[in-house]
C-alpha positions as CSV (number, residue, x, y, z in Angstrom):
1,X,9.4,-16.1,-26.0
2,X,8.1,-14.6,-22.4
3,X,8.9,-16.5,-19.6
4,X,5.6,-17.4,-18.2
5,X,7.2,-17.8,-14.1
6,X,7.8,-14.0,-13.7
7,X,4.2,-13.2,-12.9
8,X,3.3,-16.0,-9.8
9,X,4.7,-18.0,-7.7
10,X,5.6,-21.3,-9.2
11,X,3.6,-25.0,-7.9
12,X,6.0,-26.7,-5.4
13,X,6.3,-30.6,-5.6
14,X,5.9,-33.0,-7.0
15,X,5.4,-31.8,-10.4
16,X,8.3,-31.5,-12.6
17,X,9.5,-30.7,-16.1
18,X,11.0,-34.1,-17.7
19,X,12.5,-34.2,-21.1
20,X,12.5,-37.0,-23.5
21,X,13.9,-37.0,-27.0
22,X,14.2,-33.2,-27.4
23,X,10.4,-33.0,-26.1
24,X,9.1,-31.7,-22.8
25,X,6.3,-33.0,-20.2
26,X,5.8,-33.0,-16.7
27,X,6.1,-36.2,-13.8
28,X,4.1,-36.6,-10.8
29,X,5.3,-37.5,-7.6
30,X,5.3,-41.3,-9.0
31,X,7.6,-40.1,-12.1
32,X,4.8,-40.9,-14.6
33,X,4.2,-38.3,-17.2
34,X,1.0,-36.4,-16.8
35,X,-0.1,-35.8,-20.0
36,X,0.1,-38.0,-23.6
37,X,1.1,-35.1,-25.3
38,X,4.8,-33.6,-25.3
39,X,5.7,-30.5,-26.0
40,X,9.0,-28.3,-27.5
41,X,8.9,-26.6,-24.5
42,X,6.9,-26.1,-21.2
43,X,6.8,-23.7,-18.3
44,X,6.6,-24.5,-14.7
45,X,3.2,-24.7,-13.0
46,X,1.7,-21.5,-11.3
47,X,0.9,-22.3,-8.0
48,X,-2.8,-20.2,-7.6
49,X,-3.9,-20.9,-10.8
50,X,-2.2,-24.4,-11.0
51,X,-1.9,-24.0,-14.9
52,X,1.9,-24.7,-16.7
53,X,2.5,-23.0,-20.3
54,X,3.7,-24.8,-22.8
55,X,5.0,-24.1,-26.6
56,X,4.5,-26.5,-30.0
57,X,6.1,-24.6,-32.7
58,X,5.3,-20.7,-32.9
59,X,1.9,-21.4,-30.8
60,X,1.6,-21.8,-27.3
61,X,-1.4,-23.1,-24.7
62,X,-2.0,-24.1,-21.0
63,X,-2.6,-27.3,-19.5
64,X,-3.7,-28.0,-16.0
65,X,-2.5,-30.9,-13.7
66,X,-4.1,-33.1,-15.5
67,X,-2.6,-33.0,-18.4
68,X,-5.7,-31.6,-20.2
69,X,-5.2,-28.4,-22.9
70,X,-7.4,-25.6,-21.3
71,X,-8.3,-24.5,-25.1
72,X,-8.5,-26.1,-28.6
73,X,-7.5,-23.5,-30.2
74,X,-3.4,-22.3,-30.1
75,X,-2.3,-19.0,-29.6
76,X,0.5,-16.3,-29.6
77,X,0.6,-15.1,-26.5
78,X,-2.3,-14.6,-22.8
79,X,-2.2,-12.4,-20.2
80,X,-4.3,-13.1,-16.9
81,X,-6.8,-10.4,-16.4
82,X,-8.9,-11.3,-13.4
83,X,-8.3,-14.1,-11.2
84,X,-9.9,-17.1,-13.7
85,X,-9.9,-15.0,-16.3
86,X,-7.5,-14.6,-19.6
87,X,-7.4,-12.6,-22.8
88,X,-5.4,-14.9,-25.5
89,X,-3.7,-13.2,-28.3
90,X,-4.5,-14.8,-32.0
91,X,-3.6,-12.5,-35.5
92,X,-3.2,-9.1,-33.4
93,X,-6.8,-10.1,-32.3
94,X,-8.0,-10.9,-28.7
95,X,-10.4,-13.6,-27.5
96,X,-11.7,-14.3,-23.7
97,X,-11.0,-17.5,-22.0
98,X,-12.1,-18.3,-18.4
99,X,-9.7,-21.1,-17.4
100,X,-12.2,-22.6,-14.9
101,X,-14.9,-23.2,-16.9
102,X,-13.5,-23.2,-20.1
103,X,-16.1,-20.9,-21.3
104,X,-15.2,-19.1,-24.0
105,X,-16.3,-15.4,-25.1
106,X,-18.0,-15.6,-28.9
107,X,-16.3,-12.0,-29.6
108,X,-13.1,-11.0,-30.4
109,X,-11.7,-7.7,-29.7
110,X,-8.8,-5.3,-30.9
111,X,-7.6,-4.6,-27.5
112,X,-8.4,-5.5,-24.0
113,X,-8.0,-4.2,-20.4
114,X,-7.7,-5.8,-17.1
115,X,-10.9,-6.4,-15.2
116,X,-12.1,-4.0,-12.4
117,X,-14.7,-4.0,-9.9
118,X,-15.6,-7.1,-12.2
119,X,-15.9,-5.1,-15.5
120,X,-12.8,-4.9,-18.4
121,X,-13.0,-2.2,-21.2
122,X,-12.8,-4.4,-24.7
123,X,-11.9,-2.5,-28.2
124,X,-14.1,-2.9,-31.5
125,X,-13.8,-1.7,-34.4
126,X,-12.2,1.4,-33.0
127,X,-15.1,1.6,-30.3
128,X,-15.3,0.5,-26.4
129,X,-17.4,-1.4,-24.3
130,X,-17.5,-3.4,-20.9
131,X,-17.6,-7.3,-20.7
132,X,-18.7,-8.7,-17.2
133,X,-17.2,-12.0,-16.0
134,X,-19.4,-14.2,-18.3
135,X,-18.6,-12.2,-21.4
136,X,-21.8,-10.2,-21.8
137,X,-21.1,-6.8,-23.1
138,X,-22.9,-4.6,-20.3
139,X,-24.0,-1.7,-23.0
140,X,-25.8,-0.9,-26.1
141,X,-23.6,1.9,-26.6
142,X,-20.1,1.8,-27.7
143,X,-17.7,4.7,-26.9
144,X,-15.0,6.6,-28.4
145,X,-13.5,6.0,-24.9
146,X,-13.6,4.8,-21.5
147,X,-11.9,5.0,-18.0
148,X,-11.7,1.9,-16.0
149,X,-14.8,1.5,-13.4
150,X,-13.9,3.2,-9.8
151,X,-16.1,3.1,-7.0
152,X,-19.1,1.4,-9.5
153,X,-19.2,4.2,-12.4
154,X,-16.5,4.7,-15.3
155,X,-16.0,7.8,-17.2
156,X,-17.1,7.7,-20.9
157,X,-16.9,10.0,-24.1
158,X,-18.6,10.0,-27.6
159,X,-16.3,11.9,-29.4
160,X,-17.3,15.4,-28.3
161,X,-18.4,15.2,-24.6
162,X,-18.5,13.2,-21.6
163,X,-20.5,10.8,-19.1
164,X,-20.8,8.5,-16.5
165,X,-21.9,4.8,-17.2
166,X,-23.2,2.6,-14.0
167,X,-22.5,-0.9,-14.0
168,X,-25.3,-1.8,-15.3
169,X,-24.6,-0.2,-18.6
170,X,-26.5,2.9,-18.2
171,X,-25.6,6.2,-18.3
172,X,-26.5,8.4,-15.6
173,X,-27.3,11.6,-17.6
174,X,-28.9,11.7,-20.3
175,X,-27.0,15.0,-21.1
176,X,-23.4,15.1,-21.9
177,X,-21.0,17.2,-20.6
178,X,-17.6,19.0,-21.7
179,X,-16.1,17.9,-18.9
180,X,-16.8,15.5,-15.7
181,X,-15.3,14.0,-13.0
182,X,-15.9,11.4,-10.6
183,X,-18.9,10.9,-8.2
184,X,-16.9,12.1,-4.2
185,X,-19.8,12.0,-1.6
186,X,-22.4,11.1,-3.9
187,X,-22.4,13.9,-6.5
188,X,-20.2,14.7,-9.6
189,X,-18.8,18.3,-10.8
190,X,-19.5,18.5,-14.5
191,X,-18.4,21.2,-16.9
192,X,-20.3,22.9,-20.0
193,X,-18.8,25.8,-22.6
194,X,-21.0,29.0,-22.3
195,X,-20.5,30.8,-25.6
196,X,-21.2,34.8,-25.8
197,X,-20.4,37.4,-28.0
198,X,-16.9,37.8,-26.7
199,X,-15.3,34.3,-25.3
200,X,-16.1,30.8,-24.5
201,X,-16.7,30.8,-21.0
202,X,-16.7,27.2,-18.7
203,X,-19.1,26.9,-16.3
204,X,-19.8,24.5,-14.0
205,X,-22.5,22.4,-11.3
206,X,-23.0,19.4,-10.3
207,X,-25.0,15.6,-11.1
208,X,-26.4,13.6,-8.7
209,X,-26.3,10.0,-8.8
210,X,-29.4,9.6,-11.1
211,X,-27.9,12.5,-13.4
212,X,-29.7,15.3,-12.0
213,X,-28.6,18.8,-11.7
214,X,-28.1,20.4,-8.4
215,X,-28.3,23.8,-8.8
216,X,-30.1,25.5,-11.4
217,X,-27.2,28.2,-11.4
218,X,-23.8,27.5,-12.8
219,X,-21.4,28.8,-11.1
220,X,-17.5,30.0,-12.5
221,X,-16.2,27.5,-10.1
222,X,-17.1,24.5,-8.1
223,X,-15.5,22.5,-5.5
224,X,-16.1,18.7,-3.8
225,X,-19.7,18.4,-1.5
226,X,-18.4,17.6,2.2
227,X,-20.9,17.3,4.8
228,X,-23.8,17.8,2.9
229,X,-21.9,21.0,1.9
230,X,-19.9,22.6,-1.5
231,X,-17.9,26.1,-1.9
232,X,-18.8,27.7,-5.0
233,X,-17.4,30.5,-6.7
234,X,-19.2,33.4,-8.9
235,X,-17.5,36.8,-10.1
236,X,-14.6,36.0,-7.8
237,X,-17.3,36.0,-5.1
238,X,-17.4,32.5,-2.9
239,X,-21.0,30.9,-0.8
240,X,-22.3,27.5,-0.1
241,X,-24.6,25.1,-1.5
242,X,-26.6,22.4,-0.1
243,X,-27.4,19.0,-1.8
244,X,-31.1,20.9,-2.3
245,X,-29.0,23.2,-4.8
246,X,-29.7,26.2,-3.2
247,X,-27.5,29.1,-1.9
248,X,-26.5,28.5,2.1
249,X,-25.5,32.7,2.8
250,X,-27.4,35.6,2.3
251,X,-24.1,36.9,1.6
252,X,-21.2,36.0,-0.9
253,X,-17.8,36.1,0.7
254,X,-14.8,37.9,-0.6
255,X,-12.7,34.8,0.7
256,X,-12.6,31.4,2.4
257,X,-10.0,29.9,3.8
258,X,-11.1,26.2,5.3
259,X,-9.9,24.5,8.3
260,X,-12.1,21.2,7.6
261,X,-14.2,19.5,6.0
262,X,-17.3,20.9,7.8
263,X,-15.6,24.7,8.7
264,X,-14.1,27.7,7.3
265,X,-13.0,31.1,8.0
266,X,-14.9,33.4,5.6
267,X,-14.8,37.5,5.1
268,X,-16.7,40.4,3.7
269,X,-15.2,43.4,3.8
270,X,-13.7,44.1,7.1
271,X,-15.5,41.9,8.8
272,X,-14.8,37.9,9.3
273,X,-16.8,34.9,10.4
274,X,-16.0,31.1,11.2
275,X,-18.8,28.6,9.6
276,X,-19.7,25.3,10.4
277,X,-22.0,23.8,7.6
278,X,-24.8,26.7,7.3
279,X,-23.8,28.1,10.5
280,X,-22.1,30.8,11.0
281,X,-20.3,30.7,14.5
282,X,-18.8,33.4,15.7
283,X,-17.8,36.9,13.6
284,X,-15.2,39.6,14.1
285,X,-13.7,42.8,12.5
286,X,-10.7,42.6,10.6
287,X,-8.5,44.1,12.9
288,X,-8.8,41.1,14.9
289,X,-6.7,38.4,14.1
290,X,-7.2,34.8,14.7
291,X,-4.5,32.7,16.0
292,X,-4.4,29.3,15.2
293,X,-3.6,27.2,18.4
294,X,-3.7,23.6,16.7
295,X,-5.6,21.4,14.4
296,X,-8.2,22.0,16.8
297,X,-8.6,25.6,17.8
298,X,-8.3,28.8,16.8
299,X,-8.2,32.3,19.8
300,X,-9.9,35.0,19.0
301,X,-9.0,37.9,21.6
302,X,-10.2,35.9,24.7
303,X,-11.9,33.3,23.3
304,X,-10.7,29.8,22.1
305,X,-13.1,28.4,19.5
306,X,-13.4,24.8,18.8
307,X,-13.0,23.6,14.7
308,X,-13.2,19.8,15.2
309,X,-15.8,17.7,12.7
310,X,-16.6,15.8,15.9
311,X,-16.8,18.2,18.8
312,X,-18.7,21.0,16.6
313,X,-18.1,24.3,18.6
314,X,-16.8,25.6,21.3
315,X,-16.9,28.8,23.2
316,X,-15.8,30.7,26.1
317,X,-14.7,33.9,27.8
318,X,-11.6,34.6,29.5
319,X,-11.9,34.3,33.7
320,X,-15.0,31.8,33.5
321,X,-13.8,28.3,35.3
322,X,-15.6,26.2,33.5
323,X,-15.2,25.2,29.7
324,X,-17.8,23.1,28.0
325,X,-17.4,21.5,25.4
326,X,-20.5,20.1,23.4
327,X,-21.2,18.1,20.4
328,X,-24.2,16.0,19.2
329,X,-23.5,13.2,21.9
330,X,-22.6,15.1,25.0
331,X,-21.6,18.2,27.0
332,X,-18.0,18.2,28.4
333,X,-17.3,20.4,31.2
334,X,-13.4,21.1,31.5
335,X,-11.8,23.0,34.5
336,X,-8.9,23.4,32.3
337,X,-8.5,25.1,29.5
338,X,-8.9,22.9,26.2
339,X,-6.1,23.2,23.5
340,X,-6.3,20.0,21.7
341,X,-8.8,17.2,21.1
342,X,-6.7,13.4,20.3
343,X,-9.6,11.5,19.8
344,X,-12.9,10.3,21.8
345,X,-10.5,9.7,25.2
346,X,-8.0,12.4,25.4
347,X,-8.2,15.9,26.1
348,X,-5.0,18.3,26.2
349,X,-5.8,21.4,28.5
350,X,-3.0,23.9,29.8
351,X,-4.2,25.9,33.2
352,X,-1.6,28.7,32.7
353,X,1.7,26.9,32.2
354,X,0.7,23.9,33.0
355,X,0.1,21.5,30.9
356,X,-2.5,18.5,31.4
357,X,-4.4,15.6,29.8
358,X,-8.2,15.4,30.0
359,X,-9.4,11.3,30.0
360,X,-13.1,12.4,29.4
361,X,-13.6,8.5,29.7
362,X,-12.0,8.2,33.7
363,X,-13.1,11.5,34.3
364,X,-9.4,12.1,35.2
365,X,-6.6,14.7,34.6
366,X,-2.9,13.7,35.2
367,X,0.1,17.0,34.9
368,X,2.0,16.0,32.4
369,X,4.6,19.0,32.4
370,X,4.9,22.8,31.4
371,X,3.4,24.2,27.9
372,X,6.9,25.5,27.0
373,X,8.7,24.3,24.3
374,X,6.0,21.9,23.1
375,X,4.6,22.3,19.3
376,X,1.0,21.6,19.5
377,X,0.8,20.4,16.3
378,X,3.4,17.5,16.1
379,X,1.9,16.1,19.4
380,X,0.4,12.7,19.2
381,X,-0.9,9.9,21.8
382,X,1.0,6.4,21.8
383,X,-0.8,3.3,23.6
384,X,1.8,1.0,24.2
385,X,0.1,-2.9,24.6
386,X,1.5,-3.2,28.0
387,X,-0.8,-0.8,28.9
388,X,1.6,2.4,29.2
389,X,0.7,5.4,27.3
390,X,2.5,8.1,26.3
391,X,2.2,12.0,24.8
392,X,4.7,12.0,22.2
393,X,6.1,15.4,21.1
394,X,9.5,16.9,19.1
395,X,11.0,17.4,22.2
396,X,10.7,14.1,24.4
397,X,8.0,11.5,25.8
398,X,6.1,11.5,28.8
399,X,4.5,8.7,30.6
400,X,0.4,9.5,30.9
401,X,-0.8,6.0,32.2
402,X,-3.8,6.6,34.2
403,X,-2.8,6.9,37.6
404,X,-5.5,5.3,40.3
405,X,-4.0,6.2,43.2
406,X,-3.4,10.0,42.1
407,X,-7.1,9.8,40.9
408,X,-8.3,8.5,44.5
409,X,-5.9,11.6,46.3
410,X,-7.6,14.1,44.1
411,X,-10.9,12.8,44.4
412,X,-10.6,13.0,48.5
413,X,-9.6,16.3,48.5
414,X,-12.3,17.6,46.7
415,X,-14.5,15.7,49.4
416,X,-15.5,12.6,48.1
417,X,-17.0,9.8,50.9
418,X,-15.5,6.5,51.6
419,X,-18.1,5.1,49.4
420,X,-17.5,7.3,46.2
421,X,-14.1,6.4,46.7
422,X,-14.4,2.6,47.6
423,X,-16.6,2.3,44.5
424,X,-13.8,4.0,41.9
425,X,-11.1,1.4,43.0
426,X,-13.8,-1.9,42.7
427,X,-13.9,-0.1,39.2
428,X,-10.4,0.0,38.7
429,X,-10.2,-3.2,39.9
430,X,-12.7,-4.6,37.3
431,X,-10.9,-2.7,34.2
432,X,-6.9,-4.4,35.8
433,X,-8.8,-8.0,35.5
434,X,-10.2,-6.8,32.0
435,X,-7.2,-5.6,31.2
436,X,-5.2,-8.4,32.1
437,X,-7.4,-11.1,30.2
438,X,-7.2,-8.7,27.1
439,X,-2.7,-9.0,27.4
440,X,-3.0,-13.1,27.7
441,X,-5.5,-12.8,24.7
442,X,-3.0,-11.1,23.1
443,X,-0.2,-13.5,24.5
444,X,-2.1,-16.3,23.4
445,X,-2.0,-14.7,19.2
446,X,1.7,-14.0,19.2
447,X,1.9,-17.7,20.9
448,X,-0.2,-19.3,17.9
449,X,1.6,-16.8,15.2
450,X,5.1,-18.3,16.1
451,X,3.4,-21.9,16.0
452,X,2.6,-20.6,12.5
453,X,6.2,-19.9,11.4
454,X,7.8,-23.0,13.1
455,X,5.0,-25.0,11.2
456,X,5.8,-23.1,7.9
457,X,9.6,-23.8,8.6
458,X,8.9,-27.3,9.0
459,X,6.8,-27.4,6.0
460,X,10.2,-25.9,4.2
461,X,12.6,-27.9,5.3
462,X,10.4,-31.5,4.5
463,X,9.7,-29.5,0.8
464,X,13.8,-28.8,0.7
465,X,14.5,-32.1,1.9
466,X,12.8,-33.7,-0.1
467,X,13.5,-32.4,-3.5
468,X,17.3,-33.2,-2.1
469,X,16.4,-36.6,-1.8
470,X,15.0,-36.7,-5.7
471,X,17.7,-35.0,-7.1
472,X,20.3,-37.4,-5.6
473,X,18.5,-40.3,-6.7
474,X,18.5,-38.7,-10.3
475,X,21.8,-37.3,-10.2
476,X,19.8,-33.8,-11.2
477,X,19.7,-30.4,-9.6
478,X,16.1,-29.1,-10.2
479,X,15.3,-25.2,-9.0
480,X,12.2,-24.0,-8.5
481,X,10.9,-20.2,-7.9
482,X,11.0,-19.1,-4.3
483,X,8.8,-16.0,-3.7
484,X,9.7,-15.5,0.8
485,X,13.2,-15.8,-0.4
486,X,13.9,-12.6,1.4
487,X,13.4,-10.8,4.4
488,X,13.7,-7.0,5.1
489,X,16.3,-5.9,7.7
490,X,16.4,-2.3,8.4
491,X,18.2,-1.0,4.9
492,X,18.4,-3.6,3.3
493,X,17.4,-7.3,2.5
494,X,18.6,-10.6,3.5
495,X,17.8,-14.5,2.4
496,X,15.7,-15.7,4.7
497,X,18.2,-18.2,7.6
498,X,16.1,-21.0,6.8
499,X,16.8,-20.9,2.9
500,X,21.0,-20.3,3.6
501,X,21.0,-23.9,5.3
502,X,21.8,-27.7,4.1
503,X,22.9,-27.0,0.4
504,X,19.0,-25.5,0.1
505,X,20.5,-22.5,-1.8
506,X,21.2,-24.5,-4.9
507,X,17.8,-26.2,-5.6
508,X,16.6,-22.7,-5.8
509,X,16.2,-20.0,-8.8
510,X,18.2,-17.3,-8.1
511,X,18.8,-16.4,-11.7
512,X,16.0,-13.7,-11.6
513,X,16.4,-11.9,-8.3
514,X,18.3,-8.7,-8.0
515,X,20.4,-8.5,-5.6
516,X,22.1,-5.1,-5.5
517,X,20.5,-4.4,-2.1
518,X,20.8,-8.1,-0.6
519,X,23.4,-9.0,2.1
520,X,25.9,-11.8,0.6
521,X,28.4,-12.2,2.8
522,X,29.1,-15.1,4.6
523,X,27.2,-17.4,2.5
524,X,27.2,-20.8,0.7
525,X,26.2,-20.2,-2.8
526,X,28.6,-22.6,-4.6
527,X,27.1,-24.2,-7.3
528,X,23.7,-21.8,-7.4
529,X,22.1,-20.2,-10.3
530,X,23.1,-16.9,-9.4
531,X,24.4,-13.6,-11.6
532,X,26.8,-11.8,-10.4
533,X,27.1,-8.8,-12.5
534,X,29.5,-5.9,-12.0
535,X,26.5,-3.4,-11.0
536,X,25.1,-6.3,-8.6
537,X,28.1,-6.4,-6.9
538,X,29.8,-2.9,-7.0
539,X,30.8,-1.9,-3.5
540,X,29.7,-4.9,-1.9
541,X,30.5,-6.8,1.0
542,X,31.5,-10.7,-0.4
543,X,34.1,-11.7,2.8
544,X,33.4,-15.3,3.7
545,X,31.6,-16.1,0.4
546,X,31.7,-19.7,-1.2
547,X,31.1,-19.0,-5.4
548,X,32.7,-22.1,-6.5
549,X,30.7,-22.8,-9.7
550,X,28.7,-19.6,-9.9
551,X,28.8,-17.6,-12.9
552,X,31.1,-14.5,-13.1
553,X,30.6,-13.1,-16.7
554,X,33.4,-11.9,-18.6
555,X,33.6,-8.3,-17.4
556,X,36.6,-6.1,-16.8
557,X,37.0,-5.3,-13.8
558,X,34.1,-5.9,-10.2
559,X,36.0,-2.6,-8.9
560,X,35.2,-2.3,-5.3
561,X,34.2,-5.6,-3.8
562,X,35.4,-6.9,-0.2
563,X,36.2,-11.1,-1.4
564,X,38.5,-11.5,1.7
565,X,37.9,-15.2,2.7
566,X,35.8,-16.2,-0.9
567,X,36.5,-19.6,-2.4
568,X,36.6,-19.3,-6.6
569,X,37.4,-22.7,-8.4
570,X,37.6,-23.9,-12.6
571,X,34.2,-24.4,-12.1
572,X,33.6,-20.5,-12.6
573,X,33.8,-19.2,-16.5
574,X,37.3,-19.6,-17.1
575,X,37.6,-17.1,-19.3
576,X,36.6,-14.5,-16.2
577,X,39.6,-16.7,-14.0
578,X,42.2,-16.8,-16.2
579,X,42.0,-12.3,-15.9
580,X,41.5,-12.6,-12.5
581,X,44.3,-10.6,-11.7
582,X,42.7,-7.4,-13.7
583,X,38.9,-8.5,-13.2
584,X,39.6,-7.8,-9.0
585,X,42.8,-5.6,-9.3
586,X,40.1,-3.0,-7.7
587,X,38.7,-4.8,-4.9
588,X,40.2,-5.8,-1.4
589,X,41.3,-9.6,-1.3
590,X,44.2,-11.4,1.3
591,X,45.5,-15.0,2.0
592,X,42.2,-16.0,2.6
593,X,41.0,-15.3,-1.0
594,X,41.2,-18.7,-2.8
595,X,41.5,-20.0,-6.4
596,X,41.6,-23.7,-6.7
597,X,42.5,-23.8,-3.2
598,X,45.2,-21.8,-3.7
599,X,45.3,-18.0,-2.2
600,X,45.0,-15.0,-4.2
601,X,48.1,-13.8,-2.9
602,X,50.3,-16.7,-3.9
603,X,48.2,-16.2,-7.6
604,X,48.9,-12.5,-8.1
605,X,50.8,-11.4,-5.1
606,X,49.7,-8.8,-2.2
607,X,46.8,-6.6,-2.8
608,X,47.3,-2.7,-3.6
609,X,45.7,-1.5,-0.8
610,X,46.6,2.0,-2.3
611,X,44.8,1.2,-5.4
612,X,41.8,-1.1,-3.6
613,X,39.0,1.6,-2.8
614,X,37.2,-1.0,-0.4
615,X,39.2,-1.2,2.4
């Protein structure tokens, strides 16, 4: 049978499996049995759903903490598809069950998927449909088949061709397609089979979101609308279209190459252009190539052009000062010339090898080094929270906090009064105190986070304790699911410290965890539920290891293990111990390696170091 704990994380105290005469229940905290009914078999409680499984004969069902059965009617086997929601398995069929309200769904179904965006695809009579959360099929159509919903609509097909169908059960065209894909930006690239005298010949447009078409043209190729914007191909010729459906160029384009989602480098004949939407910006013959500076900018003999969604265009001649810089917001003027735009703060400029960083927000440029050796386009800006920022590149890291005192000397010389300059450092000022309260803000998070995780320690150790406590009384061990077992450390995992301490380790399930990646050494796991297979163990680090009472299975040989300092006792499967000898002959042990108490080397004399690969 499936073991119904794989899936969630299992209900901590005080609910726990009892058995009585070869039947199974659950006790409270109080040791009273929860439910009049016992069972052959039951499975632990699921902590989110706070439901247990539990088996009479071939037919299982679920209670809840009550005791109560969630259905009357048994079944082979559930699955959890949505959050309340489960299909139950009866005769190859499946029937609906919310576990919440006990409703029950009056259909039954030959198959059925997991919900999504609230929706789950059911099978009938070789047919599909969509069941909301209260079991109403959404449409009066069933389908050969159906795609999950995505971003509200699901793909559909009768058979022959293909559609989209809303949430609301409707299909958005009321023509079907050969082909169709997904709505991206509000419209959908659907495919039809031209027939002629010669071939079969695709063609293509594109459906809005109440199924109408586009274009009245269909074109040989079509690509995804960006920015109001789609690239279409005809006779190996490429132009625009709008969301109007109609043709952006005058001129079809022997190529495009884009740089964006908004622009593009286009050509006809020998002659080239850049485009922004339906713009073209700036042209030039062929003989003329562009170089690409960054993500950012292309040159064009002596001008630098701008390709950035945000900052549309940009554009001037060699030997002006000034740059500007414009989009729909502002006008930038730069006396350096711009190579890179970060985001809405930086700038990168370069005035002839030098190499500087525009805040647009301070109004402030600060030298942050020569252009050689950089690569534009692995740059990237780091804001440390102390308030340090850095240009990170390939080659190293350079500090580019804003400098007020730089700002004020550069401001002076350019001739600003004692009042322009009194008034930027009150500003600076005003942005240190704002800065400041922002840091203790942040102090005071990290300060209520670890408050957080000594509370959840705490929380652990009174859970851990506790179960101890019960146990001892009972003379039981019980284990229960742990799903923070382990941590991540760099390459590997680790149990987590709090779990290694006071005998915690053996109240836990460890029977399910791999562990080929997980740091063992040094721990107490005497008398836990642990495997320790050959392949869990190959190569591995076990010095300093208690496994008195864990199970070893009977396997030839753990070649390659380090269990220098590891206790072993009878309490291991004795058939493993008593071939001890061969079962380690490949792995690294020394006096400290015990049996019984007794060392490995007294057992079966010095280790082969010359046959031992871990060394």
């Amino acid at each position: 049978m499936d073991d119904y704990n794989n899936d969630y994380e299992v209900l901590d105290l005080p609910y726990k499996k009892i058995e009585k005469d070869g039947k199974w229940n659950f006790v409270d905290s109080s040791g009273n049995p929860i439910s009049s009914r016992w069972y052959d078999e039951v499975w632990d409680f699921d902590k989110n759903l706070r439901i247990a499984t539990v088996r009479n004969g071939d037919k299982i069902n679920v209670i809840d903490t009550n005791g109560h059965l969630i259905s009357d009617t048994w079944f082979d086997d559930y699955e959890m598809i949505d959050d309340d929601i489960m299909a139950i398995k009866i005769d190859e069929m499946y029937g609906l069950l919310n576990i919440k309200t006990r409703i029950t769904c009056g259909d039954i179904f030959e198959n059925v998927d997991k919900y999504s965006e609230g929706l789950a695809a059911v099978k009938k009579r070789r047919t599909y449909n969509f069941v909301d959360r209260d079991f109403n099929i959404i449409s009066k159509n069933w389908f050969r088949n159906v795609d999950g919903f995505k971003d509200g609509y699901s793909i559909v097909y009768n058979g022959l061709r293909f559609n989209l169908l809303n949430k609301h059960g409707e299909l958005v065209s009321e023509k079907w397609y050969d082909d169709i894909n997904r709505f991206v930006n509000g419209y959908a690239m659907v495919k039809v089979i031209k027939l002629n005298e010669r071939s079969t010949r695709p063609k293509y447009n594109y459906i809005d979101e109440n199924g109408n078409l586009v274009s009245n043209i269909w074109f040989d190729g079509t690509y995804n609308f960006h920015n109001g914007y789609a690239e279409v191909k005809e006779y190996d010729k490429y132009n625009y279209i709008d969301t109007k459906g109609e043709i952006v160029f005058p001129v079809w384009f022997e190529s495009v190459e884009p740089l964006n989602d908004r622009s593009a480098i286009v050509n006809v004949g020998n002659k080239y252009g850049l485009i922004s939407g339906k713009e073209i910006l700036y042209t030039w013959r062929k003989n003329t190539i562009p170089k690409r500076i960054s993500d950012n900018f292309i040159r064009i003999d002596d001008e630098s052009i701008c390709i950035t969604p945000d900052l549309k265009d940009y554009s001037v001649k060699k030997g002006f000062k000034s740059y500007i810089l414009k989009n729909k917001n502002d006008k930038i003027k730069l006396d350096e010339e711009p190579i890179m735009i970060f985001n809405d703060k930086f700038i990168l400029c370069k005035d002839e090898d030098e190499l500087m960083l525009y805040d647009r927000k301070e109004n402030y440029y600060k030298r942050i080094g020569t252009v050689d050796n950089i690569t534009f386009d692995d740059l990237f800006i780091y804001d440390y929270r102390n308030g340090k920022t850095f240009l990170v590149s390939p080659e190293d890291v350079r500090d580019i906090t804003y400098d007020i005192e730089s700002y004020i000397n550069k401001e002076r010389k350019k001739g600003a009064s004692k009042e322009a300059l009194l008034k930027i450092k009150e500003e600076h000022l005003r942005k240190e105190v704002e800065l400041e309260r922002i840091k203790e803000e942040q102090r005071k998070k990290e300060q209520d986070l670890d408050n957080e995780k000594k509370d959840e320690i705490k929380r652990i150790q009174e859970s851990m304790s506790r179960l101890k406590e019960i146990d001892k009384k009972r003379g039981t061990i019980t284990r229960i699911d742990v799903d923070d077992l382990l941590e991540n450390i760099e390459d590997h995992k680790e149990i987590k410290k709090i779990y290694s301490k006071n005998d915690f380790l053996r109240h836990i399930n460890l029977s399910y965890i791999p562990f080929n990646n997980v740091k063992l050494n040094g721990l107490d796991l005497s008398y836990t539920n642990i495997r320790l297979d050959p392949q869990v163990i190959y190569n591995k680090d076990l010095s300093g290891t208690n496994l008195e009472g864990v199970y070893i299975g009977p396997f030839d040989n753990y070649s390659d293990v380090d269990v220098r300092g590891c206790k072993f006792s009878d309490d291991n499967d004795p058939t493993t111990m008593d071939g001890f000898n061969t079962t380690f002959y490949l792995s690294l042990y020394d006096e400290t390696t015990t049996y019984n108490g007794i060392p490995f080397t007294v057992l079966y004399g010095e280790c082969n170091l010359n046959n031992s690969k871990t060394k």
